[in-house]
C-alpha positions as CSV (number, residue, x, y, z in Angstrom):
1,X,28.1,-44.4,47.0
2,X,29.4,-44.0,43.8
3,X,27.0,-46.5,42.0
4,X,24.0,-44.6,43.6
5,X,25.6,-41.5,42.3
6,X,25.2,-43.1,38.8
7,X,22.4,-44.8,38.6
8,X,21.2,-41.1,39.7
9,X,22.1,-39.9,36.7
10,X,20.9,-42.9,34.4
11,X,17.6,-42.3,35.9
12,X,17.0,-38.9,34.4
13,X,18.5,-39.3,31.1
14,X,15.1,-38.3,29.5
15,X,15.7,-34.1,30.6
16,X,19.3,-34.4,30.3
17,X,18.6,-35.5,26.0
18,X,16.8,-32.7,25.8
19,X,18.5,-29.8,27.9
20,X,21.6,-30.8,25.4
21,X,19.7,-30.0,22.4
22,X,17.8,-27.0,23.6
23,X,20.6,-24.6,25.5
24,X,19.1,-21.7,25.1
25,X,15.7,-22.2,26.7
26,X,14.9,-19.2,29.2
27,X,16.9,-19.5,32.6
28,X,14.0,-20.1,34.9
29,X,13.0,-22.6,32.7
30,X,16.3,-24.4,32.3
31,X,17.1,-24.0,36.3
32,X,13.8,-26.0,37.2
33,X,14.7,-28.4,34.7
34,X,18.1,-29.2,36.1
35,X,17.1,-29.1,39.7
36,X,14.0,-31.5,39.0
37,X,16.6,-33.7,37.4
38,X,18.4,-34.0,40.0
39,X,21.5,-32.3,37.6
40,X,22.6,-29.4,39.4
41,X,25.6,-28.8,37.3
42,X,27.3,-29.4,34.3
43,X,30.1,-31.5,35.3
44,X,27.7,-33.9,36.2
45,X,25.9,-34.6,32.6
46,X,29.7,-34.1,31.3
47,X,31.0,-37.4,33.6
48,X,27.6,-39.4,32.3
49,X,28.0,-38.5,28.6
50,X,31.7,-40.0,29.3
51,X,30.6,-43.2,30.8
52,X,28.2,-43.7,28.2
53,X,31.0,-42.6,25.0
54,X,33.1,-45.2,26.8
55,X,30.8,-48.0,27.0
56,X,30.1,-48.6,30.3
57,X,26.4,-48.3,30.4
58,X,24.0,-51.0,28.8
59,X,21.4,-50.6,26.2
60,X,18.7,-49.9,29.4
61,X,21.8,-47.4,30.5
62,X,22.9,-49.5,33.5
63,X,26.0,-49.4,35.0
64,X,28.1,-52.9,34.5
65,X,31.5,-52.7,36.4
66,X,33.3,-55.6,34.9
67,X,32.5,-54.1,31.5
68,X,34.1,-51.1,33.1
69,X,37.5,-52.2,34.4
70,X,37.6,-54.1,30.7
71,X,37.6,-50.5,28.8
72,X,39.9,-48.7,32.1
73,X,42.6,-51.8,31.0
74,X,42.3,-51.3,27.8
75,X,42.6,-47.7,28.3
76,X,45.5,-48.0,30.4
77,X,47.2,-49.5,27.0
78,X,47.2,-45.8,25.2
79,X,46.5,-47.5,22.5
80,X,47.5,-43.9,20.1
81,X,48.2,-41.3,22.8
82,X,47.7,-39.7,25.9
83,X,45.4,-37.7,25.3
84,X,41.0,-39.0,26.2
85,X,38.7,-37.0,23.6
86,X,34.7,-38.2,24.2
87,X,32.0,-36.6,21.9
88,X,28.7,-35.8,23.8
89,X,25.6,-36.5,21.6
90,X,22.9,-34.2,20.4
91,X,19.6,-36.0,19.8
92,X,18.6,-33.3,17.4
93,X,22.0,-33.0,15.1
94,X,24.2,-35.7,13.6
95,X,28.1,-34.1,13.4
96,X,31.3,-36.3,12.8
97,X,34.5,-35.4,13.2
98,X,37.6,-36.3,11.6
99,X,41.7,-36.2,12.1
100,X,42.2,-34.2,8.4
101,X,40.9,-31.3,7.0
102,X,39.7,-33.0,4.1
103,X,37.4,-34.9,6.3
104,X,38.2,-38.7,5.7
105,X,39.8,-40.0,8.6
106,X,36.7,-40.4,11.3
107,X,37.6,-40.4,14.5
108,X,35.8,-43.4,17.2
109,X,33.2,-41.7,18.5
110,X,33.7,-43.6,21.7
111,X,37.4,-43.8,22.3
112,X,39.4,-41.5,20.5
113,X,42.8,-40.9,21.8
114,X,45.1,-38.0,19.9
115,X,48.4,-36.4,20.9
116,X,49.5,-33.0,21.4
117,X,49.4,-31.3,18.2
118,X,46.3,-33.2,16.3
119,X,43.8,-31.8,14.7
120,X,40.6,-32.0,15.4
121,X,37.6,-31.1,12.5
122,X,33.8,-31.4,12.5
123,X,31.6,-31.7,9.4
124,X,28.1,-29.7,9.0
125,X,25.6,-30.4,11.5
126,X,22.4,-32.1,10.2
127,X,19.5,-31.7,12.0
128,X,17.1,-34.3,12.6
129,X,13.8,-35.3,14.4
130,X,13.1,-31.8,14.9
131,X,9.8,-30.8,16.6
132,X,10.2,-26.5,15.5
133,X,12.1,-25.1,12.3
134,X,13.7,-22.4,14.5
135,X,15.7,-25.1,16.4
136,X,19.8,-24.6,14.9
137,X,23.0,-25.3,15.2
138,X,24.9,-23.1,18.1
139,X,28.3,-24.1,18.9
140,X,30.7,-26.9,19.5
141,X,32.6,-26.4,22.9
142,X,35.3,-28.2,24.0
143,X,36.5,-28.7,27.5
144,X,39.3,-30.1,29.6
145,X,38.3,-32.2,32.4
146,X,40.0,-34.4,35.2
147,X,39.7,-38.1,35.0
148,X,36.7,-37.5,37.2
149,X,34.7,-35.5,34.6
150,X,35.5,-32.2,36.7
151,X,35.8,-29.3,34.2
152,X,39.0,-27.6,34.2
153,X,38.6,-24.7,31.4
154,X,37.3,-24.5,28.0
155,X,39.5,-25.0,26.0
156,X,37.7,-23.6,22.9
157,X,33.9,-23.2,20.9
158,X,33.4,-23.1,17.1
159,X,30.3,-21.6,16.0
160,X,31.2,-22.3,11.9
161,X,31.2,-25.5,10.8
162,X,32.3,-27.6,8.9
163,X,36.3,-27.0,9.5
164,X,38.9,-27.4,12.2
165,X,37.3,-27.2,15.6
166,X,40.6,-27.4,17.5
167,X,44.1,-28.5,17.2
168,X,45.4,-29.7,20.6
169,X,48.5,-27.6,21.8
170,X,52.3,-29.2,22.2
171,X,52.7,-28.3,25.4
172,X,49.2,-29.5,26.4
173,X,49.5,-31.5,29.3
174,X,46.1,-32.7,30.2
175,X,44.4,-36.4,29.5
176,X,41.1,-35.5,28.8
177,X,38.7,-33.7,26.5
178,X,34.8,-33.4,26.1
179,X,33.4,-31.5,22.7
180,X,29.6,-31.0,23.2
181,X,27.7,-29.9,20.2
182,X,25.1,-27.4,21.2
183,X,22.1,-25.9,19.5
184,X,19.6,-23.4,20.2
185,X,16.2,-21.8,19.3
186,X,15.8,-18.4,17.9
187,X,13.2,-16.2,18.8
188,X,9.9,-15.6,16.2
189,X,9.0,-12.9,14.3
190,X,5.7,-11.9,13.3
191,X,5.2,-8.6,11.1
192,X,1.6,-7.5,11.9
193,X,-0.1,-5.3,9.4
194,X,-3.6,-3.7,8.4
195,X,-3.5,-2.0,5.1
196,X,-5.8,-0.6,2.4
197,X,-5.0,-1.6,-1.0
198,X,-5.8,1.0,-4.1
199,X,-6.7,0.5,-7.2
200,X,-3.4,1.3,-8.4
201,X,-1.8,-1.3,-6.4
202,X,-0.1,1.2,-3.8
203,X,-0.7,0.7,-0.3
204,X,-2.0,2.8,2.9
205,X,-1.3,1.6,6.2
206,X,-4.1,2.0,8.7
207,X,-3.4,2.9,11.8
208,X,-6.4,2.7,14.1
209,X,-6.8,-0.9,14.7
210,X,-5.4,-2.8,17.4
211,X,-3.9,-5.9,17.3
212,X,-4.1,-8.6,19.7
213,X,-1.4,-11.3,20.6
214,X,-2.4,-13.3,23.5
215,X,-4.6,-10.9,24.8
216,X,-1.9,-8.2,24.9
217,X,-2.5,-4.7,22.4
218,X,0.0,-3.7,19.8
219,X,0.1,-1.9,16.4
220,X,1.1,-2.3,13.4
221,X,5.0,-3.7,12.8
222,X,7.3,-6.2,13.5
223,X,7.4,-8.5,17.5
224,X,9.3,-10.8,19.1
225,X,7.7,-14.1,20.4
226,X,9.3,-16.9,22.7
227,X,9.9,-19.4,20.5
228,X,8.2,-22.4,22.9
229,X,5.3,-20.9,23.5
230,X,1.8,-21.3,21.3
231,X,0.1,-18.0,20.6
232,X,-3.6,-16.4,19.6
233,X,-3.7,-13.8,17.2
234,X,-6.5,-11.6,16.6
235,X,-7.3,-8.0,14.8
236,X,-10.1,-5.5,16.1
237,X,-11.1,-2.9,13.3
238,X,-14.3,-1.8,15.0
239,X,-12.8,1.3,14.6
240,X,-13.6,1.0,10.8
241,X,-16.9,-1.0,10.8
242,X,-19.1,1.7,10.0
243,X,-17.2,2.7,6.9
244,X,-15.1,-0.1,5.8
245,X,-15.4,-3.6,5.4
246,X,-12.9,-6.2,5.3
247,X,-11.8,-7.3,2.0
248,X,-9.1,-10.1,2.3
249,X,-6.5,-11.2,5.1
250,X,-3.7,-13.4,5.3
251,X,-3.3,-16.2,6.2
252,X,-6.2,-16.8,4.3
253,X,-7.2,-19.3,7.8
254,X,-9.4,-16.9,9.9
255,X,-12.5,-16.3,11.3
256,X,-14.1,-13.2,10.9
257,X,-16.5,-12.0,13.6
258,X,-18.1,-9.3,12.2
259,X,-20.5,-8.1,15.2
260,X,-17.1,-7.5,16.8
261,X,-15.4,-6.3,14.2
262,X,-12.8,-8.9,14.9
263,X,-11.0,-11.3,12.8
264,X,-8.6,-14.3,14.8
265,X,-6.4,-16.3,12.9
266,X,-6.4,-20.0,13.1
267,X,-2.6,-20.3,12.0
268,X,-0.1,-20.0,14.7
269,X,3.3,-19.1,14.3
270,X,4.7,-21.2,16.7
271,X,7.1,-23.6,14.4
272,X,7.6,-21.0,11.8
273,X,11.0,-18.5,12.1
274,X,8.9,-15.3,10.9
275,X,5.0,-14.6,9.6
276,X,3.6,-11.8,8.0
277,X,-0.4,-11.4,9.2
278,X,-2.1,-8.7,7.0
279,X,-5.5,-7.3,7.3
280,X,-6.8,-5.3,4.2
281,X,-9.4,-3.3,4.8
282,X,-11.7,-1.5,1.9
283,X,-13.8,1.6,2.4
284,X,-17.3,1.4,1.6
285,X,-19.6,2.9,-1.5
286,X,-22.9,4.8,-1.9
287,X,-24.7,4.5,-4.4
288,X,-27.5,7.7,-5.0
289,X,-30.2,7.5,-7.5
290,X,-31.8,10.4,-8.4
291,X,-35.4,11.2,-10.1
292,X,-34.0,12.9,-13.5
293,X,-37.9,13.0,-15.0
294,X,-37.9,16.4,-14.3
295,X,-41.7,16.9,-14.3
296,X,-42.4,13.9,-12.3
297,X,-42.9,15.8,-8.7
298,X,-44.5,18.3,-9.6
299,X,-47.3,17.0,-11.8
300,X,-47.7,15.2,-8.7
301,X,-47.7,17.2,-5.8
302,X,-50.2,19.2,-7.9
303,X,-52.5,16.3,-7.9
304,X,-51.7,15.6,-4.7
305,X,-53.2,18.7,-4.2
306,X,-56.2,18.2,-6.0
307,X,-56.7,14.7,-4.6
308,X,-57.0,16.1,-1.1
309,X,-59.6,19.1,-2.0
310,X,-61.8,16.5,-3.0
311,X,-60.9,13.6,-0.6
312,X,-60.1,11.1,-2.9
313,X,-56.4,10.9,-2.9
314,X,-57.0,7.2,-4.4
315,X,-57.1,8.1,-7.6
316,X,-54.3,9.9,-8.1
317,X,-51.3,7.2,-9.2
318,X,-48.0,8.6,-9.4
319,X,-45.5,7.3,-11.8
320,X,-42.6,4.7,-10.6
321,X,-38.8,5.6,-11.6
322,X,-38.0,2.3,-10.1
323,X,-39.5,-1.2,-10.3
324,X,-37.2,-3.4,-8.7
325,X,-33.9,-2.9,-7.0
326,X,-31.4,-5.7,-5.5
327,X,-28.3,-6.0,-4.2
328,X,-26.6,-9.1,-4.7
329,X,-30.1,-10.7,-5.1
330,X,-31.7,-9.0,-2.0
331,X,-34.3,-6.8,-3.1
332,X,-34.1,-3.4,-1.4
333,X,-36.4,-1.3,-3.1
334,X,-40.0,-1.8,-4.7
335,X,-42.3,0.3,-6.8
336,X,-40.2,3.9,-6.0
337,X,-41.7,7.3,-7.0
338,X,-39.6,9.5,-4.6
339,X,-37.3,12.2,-5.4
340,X,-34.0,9.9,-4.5
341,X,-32.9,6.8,-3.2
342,X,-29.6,6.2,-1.0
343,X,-28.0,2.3,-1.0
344,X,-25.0,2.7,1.8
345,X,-22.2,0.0,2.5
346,X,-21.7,-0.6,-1.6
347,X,-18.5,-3.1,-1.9
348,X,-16.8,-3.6,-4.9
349,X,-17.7,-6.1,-6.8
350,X,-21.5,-6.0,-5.8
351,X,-24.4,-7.0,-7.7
352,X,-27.1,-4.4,-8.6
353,X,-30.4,-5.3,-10.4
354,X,-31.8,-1.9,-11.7
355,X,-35.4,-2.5,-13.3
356,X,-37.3,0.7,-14.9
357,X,-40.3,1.5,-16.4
358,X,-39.6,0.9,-20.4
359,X,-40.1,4.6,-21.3
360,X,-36.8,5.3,-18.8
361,X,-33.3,5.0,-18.9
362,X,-30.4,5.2,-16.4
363,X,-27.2,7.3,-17.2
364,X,-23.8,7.6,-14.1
365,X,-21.3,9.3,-14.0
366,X,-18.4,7.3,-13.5
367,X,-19.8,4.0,-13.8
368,X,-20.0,1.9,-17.0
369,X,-23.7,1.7,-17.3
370,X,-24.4,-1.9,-19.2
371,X,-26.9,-1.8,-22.0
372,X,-30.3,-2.3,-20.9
373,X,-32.5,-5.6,-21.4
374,X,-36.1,-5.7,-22.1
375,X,-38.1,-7.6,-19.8
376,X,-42.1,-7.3,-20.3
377,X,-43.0,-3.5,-20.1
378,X,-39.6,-2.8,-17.9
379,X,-35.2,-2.4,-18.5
380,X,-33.3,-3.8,-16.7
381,X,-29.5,-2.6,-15.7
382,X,-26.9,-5.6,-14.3
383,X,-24.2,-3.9,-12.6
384,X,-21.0,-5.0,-10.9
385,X,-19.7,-2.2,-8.9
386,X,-16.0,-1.8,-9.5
387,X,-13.3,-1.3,-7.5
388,X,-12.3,2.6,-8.0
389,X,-10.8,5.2,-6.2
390,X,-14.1,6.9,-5.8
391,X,-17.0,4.7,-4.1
392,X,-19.4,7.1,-4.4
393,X,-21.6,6.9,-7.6
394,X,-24.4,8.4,-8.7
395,X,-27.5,7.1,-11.3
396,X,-30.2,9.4,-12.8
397,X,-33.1,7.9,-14.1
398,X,-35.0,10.2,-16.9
399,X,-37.1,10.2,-19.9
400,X,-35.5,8.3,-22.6
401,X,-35.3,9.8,-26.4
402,X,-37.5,9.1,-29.1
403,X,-35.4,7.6,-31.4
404,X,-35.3,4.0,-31.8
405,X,-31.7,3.4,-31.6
406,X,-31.2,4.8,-28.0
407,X,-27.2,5.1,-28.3
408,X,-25.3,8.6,-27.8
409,X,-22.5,8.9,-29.9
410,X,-19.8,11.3,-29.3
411,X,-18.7,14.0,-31.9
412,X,-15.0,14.4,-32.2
413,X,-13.6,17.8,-33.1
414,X,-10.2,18.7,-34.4
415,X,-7.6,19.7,-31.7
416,X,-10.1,19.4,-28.8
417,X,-12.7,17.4,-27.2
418,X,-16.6,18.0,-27.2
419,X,-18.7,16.7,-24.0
420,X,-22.3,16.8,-23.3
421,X,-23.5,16.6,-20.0
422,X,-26.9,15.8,-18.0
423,X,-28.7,18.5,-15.8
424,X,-27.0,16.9,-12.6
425,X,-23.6,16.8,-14.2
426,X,-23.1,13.3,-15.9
427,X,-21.6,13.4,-19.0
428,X,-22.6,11.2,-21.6
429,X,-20.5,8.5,-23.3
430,X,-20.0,6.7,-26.4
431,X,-22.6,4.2,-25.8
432,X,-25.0,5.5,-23.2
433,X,-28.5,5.5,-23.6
434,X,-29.4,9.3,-25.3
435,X,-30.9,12.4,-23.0
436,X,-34.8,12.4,-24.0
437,X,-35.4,15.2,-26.8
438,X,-36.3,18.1,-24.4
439,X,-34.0,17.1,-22.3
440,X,-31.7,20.0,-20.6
441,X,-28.3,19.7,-21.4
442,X,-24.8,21.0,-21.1
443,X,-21.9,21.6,-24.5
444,X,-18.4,22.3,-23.6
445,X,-15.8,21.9,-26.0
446,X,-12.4,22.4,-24.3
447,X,-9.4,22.9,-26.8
448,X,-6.0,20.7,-26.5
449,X,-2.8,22.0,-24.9
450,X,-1.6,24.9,-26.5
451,X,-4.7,25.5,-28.5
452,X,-7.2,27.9,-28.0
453,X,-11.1,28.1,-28.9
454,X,-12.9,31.3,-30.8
455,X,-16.4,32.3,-30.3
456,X,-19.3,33.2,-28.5
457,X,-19.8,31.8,-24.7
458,X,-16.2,31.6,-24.1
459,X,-14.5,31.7,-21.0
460,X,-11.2,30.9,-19.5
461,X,-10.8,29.3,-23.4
462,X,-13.7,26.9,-22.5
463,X,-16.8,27.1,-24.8
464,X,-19.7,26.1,-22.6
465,X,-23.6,26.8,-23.5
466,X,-27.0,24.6,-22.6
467,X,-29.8,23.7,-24.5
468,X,-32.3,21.3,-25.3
469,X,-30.8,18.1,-26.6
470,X,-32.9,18.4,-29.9
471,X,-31.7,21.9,-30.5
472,X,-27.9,20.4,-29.4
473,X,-28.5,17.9,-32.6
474,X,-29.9,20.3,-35.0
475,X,-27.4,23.2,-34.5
476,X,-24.4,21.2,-34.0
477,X,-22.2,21.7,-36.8
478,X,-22.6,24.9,-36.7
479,X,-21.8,25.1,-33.0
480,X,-18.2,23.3,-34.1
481,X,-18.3,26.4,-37.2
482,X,-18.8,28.8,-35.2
483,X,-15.8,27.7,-32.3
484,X,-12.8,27.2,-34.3
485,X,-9.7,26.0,-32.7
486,X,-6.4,28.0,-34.1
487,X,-3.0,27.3,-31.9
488,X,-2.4,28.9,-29.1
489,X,0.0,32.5,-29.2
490,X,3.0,31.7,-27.0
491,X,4.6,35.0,-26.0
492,X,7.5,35.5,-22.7
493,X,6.8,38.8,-20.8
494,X,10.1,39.9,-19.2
495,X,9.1,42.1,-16.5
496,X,13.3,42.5,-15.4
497,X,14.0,46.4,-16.0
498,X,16.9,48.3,-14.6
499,X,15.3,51.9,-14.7
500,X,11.8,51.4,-13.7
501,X,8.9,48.9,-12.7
502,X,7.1,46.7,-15.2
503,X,4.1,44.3,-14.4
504,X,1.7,42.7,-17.7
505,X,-1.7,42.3,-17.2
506,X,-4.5,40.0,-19.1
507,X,-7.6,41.1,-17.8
508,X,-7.6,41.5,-14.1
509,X,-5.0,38.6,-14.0
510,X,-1.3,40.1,-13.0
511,X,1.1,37.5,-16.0
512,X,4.6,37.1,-16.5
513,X,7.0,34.9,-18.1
514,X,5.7,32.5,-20.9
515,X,2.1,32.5,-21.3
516,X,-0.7,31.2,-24.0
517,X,-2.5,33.8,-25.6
518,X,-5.8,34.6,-28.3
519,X,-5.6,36.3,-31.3
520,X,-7.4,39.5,-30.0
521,X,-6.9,39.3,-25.9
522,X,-5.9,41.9,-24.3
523,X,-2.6,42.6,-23.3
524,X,-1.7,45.8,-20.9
525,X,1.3,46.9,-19.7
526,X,2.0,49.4,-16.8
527,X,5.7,51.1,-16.8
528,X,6.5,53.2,-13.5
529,X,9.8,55.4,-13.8
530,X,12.0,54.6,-11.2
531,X,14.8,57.1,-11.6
532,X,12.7,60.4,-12.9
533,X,15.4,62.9,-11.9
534,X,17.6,61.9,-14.7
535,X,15.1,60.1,-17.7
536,X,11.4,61.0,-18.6
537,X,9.1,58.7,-20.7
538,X,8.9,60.5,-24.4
539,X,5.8,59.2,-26.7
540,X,5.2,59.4,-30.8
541,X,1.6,60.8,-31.3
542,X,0.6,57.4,-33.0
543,X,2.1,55.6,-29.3
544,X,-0.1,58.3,-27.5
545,X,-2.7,56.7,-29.3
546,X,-2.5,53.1,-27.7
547,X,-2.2,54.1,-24.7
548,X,-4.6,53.9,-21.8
549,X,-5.8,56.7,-19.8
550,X,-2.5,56.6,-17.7
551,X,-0.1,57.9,-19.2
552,X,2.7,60.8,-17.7
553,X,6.7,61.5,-18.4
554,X,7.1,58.9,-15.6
555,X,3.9,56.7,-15.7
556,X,2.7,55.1,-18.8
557,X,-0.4,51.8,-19.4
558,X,-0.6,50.3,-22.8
559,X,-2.0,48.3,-24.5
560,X,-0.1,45.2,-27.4
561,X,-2.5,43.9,-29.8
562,X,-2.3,40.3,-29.7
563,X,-1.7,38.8,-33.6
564,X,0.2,35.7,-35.0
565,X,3.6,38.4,-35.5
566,X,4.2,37.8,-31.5
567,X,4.3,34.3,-31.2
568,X,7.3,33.1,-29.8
569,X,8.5,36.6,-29.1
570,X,10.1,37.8,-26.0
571,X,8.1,41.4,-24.8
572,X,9.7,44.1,-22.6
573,X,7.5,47.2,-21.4
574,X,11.2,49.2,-22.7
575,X,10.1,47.4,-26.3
576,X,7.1,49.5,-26.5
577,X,8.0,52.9,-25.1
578,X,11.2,55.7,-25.2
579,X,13.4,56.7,-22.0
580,X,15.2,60.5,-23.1
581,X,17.7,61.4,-20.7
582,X,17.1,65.2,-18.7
583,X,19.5,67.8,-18.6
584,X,18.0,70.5,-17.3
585,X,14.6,71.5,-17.5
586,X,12.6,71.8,-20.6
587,X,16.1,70.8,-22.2
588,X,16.2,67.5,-23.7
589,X,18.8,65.1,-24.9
590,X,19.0,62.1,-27.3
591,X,16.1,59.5,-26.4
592,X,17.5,56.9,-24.5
């Protein structure tokens, strides 16, 4: 019965390799594997790995008796001490042990016998023949078993190696010891993500995807997989497909469905401890070109007119603003006289071809326009759309200027800045192609910081006037001459007063505390008397005189002339007027 009983065992030695090298392996799963076996507990795999450290089972892991009794005689000799110690083997970790701490004296792996009081010590694991990464090191544990293989207790379990593992007690009476060296998987992490990246390199997490694992939804962060099992990833952003476009993923192994708006990765995660799958997303451009001719539509829609009166609308030919237009080599657009033309679902780093008529140019607003080529009677514009904040540009086409060399140049002016703008609000840079002669356009010089601009057409200290762009380059110096820029007036209103109210006032703007003024600007204050019973307001006649129409013993407005003698002063409303203290009626005392 006994030999059955072991050749039992010998038969499934295939699961019980790998249930010692993979202890942590969900319970169901380990339970089957065991009863399938034919293990049902411990003690039984502890009594095989003894027979087998003692050298009673064959290379083919049959049982020889003879060879048996040979090892139980020599046994019986104690050969060092009492004391049995048998080392179970991991398949997927090589660990000696030794008798010293310095780890020189091995001990037999198959029959080691110690006294009470030895030491036993275990170098670092090494793991080998691996199938997964996440496979470690868990724990040695050592128990005390009968001559049987029965287990007793355990006795002890290390989970830091290399170092002692256990030293054997004096009064420790038993005969034998297992130490099984156990490992274990740890679970997988995968850190799902779906971002937009800007410009600026800062990121934006989106949140209305869904993501996908095995079928099963989740958002965006960090889960927890079973470390055995093989999984599908995949990413739906049809919430975003009509406005944004996917711009890069990793891992860079995906395929990208875009009728779905669905992008599954091909890497799976299943050998690797954690992975980071990242969707970025990008929101789509516009671009809108506009017909800046100016008298284009209505020279036509007069001939239009015309045309139909005399039922020959044939002859009327109406004159393009665009020959050609393609997006990264697609043409989109022949032959266009309209009004405007919209491109939707721009990415960055498109490819626009932008062919004109010869006597046309294209200015934008926010987009480096490239320097035209000639090609027979047209220009042509080669634009890469960059990758900007703002998607959404916009391109005027108009009459270009007469004068051969083409290029705007911008005027610098001392202590501010000088722009000229287009009719529908581009500006023009250092470079672009010039506004035709009777162009419309827009002058606005803006001062720097703490300077302020003189002159006609000036608000909020902005100098702003249009004109034609030929009357813009004959009268421009003396539109500079005539709109100096002197520094700024810097003056602190206190409005704190202890005996009665005091707000400042530039214009029908309510100031306080350190503001930038203009030679000239007006400057009002308004003093209310708070405690009239005991002071009255008392005015020179040359005081009377700068006053506004409010003025009483207990209400006063007046108004400061603004000059280079207040800068960096400190005004008070008290500064400008006299408190006399009151008596008794119509008897007064010193001013106050």
């Amino acid at each position: 019965m006994k030999q059955n009983r072991i050749s039992k065992v010998i038969l499934i030695l295939p699961f019980i390799l790998l249930m010692s090298a993979c202890s942590v392996i969900e319970e169901k799963i380990s339970q089957v594997m065991w009863e399938k076996s034919g293990v049902t507990d411990e003690l039984q795999y502890i009594q095989y790995e003894q027979m087998k450290s003692a050298g009673a089972l064959d290379k083919d892991g049959l049982y020889h008796s003879k060879q048996l009794e040979e090892i139980q005689a020599a046994e019986s000799a104690q050969p060092d001490g009492p004391i049995h110690v048998s080392f179970a083997r991991n398949e997927f970790m090589q660990i000696t042990y030794y008798r010293d701490e310095a780890l020189t004296e091995v001990l037999e792996p198959y029959n080691s016998r110690l006294n009470p009081g030895d030491t036993i010590y275990a170098s670092s694991p090494v793991l080998k023949d691996t199938v997964n990464e996440l496979y470690h090191f868990s724990e040695i544990r050592l128990y005390e078993i009968d001559s049987n293989g029965n287990i007793l207790k355990i006795l002890n379990s290390v989970h830091d190696l290399p170092g002692m593992v256990y030293q054997i007690p004096d009064d420790f009476t038993g005969t034998e010891i297992s130490i099984v060296p156990l490992g274990e998987y740890s679970n997988r992490h995968v850190n799902l993500n779906a971002i937009q990246v800007h410009p600026d390199g800062t990121e934006l997490v989106l949140e209305n995807g869904v993501w996908y694992v095995n079928g099963k939804a989740h958002g965006n962060g960090e889960l927890e997989l079973n470390p055995l099992n093989s999984y599908r990833i995949v990413y739906d952003y049809s919430a975003y497909k009509d406005n944004w476009y996917l711009d890069s993923s990793s891992p860079d192994s995906y395929w990208d469905k875009s009728s779905d708006a669905t992008i599954t990765f091909l890497a799976d995660p299943s050998n690797i401890k954690t992975t980071d799958f990242v969707v970025q997303l990008h929101p789509y451009g516009k671009m809108t070109i506009s017909n800046g001719v100016g008298y284009q539509n209505v020279v036509d829609s007069l001939l239009d007119g015309a045309a139909n009166i005399f039922g020959n609308k044939s002859i009327i030919e109406t004159q393009n603003i665009i020959d050609l237009l393609q997006v990264n080599g697609i043409t989109q657009i022949n032959n266009f006289s309209d009004t405007e033309v919209k491109i939707d679902k721009i990415r960055a780093g498109d490819k626009i071809l932008l062919r004109v008529p010869g006597n046309l140019k294209v200015i934008s607003e926010g987009l480096d326009m490239p320097a035209s080529i000639m090609k027979d009677e047209s220009r042509e514009y080669h634009i890469s759309i960059p990758d900007t904040e703002n998607m959404n540009f916009n391109l005027t086409v108009s009459n270009r200027n007469s004068d051969p060399d083409g290029i705007f140049h911008e005027t610098n002016v001392e202590h501010g800045v000088l722009e000229v703008f287009s009719s529908s609000g581009i500006r023009y840079r250092e470079g672009s192609e010039l506004p035709a002669d009777n162009e419309r356009i827009t002058v606005v010089i803006t001062p720097d910081p703490d300077y302020c601009i003189y002159g006609r057409n000036v608000k909020n200290n902005v100098y702003r006037e249009e004109m034609k762009y030929s009357d813009y380059l004959s009268s421009l110096s003396s539109k500079i001459a005539d709109h100096p820029i002197k520094p700024g007036i810097f003056v602190t209103l206190d409005t704190e007063d202890d005996l009665g109210s005091c707000v400042f006032w530039s214009g029908q703007e309510m100031v306080s505390g350190t503001v930038l003024l203009r030679e000239g600007q007006d400057l009002q204050f308004d003093y209310l008397l708070n405690d009239y019973e005991k002071y009255e307001i008392y005015l020179t006649t040359e005081e009377k005189a700068l006053t506004a129409d409010v003025w009483s013993p207990y209400n006063v407005s007046r108004f400061i002339e603004v000059d280079e003698s207040l800068q960096g002063k400190t005004l008070r409303c008290r500064d400008y007027i006299t408190l006399r203290e009151r008596s008794k009626a119509d008897d007064f005392a010193d001013t106050y």
